[in-house]
KEKEMAR-54878 format. One record per residue (C-alpha): residue in three letters; y negated, z negated, x. Coordinates in nm, 2 decimals, padded with zeros to 4 digits. Example, Ala and Ser with C-alpha at 12.3 -4.5 7.8 and 13.67 -1.06 7.14 Angstrom:
KEKEMAR-54878
  rest      yy      zz      xx
   ALA   00.45  -00.78   01.23
   SER   00.11  -00.71   01.37
//
This chain:
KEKEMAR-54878
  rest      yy      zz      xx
   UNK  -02.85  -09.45  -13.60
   UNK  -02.99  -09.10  -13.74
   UNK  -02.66  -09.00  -13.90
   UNK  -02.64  -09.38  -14.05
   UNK  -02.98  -09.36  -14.21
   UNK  -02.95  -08.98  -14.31
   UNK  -02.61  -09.03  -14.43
   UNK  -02.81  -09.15  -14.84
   UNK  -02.99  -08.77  -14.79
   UNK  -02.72  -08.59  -14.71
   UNK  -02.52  -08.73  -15.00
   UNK  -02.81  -08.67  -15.21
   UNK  -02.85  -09.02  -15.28
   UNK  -03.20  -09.06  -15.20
   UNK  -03.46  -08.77  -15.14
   UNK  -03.62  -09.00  -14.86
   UNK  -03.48  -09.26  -14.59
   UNK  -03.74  -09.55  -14.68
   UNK  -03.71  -09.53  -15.05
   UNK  -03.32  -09.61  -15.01
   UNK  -03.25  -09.93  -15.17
   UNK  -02.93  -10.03  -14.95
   UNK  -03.08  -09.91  -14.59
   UNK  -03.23  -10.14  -14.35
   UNK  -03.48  -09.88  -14.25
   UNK  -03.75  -10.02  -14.32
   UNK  -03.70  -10.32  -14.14
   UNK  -03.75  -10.14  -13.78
   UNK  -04.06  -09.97  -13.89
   UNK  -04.23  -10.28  -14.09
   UNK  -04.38  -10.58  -13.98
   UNK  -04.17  -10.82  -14.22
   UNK  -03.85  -10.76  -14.08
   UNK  -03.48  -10.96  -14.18
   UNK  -03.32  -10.68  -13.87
   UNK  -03.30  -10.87  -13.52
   UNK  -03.43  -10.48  -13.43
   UNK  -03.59  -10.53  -13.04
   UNK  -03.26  -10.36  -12.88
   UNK  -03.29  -10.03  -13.06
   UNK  -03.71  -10.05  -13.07
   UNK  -03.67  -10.11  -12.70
   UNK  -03.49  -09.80  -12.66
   UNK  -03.79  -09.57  -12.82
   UNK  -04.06  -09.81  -12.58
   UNK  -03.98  -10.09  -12.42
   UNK  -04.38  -10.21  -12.37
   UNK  -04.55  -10.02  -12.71
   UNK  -04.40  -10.22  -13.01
   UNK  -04.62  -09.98  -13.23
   UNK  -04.49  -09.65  -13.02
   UNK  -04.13  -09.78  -13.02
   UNK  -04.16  -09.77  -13.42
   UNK  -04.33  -09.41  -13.42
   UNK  -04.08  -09.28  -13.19
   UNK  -03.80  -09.40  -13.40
   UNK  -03.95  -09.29  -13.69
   UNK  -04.00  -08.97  -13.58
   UNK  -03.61  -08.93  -13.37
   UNK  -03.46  -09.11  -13.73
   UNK  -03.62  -08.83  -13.99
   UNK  -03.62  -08.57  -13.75
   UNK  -03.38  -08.28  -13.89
   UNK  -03.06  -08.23  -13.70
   UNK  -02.69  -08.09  -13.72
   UNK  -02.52  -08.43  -13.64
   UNK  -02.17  -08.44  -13.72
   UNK  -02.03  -08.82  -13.62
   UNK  -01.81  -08.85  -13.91
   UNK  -01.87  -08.48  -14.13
   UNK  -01.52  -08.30  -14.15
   UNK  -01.56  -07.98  -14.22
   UNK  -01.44  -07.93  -14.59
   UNK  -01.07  -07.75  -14.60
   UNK  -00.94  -07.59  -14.87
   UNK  -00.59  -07.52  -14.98
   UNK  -00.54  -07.16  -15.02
   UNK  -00.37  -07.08  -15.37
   UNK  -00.04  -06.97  -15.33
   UNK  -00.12  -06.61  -15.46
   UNK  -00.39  -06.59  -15.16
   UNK  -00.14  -06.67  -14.89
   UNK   00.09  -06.43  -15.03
   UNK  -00.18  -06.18  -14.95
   UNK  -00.23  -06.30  -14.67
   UNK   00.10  -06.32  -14.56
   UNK   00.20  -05.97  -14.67
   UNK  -00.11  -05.80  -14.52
   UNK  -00.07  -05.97  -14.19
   UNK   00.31  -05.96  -14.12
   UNK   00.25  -05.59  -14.26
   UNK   00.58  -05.67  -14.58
   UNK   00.58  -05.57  -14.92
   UNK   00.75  -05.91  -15.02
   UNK   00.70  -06.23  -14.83
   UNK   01.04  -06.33  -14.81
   UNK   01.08  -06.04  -14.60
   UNK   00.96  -06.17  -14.31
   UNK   01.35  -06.32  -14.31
   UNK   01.45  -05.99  -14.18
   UNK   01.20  -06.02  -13.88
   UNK   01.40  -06.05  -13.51
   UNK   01.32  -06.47  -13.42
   UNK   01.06  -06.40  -13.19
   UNK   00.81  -06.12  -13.40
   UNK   00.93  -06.36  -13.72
   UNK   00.83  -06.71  -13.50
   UNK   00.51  -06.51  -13.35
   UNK   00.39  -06.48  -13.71
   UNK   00.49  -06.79  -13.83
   UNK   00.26  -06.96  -13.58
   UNK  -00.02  -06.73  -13.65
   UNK   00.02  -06.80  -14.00
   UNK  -00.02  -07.23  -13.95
   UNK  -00.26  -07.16  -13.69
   UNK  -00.54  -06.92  -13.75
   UNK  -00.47  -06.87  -14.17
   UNK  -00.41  -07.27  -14.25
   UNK  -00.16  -07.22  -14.45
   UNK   00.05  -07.52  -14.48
   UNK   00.41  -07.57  -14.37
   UNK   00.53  -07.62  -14.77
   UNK   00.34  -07.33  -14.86
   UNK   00.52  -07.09  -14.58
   UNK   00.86  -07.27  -14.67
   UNK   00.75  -07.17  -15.00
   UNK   00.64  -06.85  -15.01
   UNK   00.91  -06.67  -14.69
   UNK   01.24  -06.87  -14.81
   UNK   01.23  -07.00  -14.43
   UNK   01.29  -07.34  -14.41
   UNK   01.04  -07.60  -14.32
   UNK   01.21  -07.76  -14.02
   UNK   01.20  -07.42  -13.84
   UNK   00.84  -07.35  -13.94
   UNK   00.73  -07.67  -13.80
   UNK   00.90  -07.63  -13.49
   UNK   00.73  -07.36  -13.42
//
């Protein structure tokens, strides 16, 4: 229920949980409520109505690092930084000389590069001249 009702802040929305327009908030912590809210009040204090709705007030504005739906934000590496990348790490002048590269060293960095750089299988195809259906077997 916190990530629900913080989800307005985070998205910078709202600058405060009870002033959002869309959000039922209110209803647990007010007396004129349209929410059927006893199960979750319940949950804060079963036998203080008036704790249950401090307790949730303070659990639902409390500040946390709660990640329920939050992907991480990943970005697509221009195809000049994975050449870097790729030249520095497999230690090549050109990319597509990683072609020259015995199947096991050339396979090693292959899955190195997908795995720990990101770089996408197009972009490797790309960039090496190998072709994608060996790069994704690996």
């Amino acid at each position: 229920m916190r990530y629900i009702f913080q989800n307005p802040l985070r998205a910078g929305i709202t600058d405060n949980i009870k002033n959002y327009r869309w959000s039922n908030y209110k209803d647990y912590i007010e007396k004129n409520k349209i929410t059927d809210n006893d199960f979750v009040l319940n949950i804060f204090n079963a036998v203080d109505r008036e704790k249950a709705v401090k307790n949730f007030i303070e659990y639902i504005n409390q500040e946390n690092g709660d990640e329920c739906m939050d992907m991480p934000e990943k970005r697509q590496l221009t195809d000049d930084e994975a050449m870097k990348i790729i030249k520095y790490y497999c230690k090549i002048e050109q990319t597509i000389d990683i072609q020259n590269f015995d199947k096991q060293k050339r396979n090693l960095y292959l899955r190195k590069l997908k795995e720990d750089y990101n770089l996408s299988i197009r972009q490797i195809e790309r960039l090496t001249g190998i072709s994608r259906g060996i790069i994704r077997k690996i």
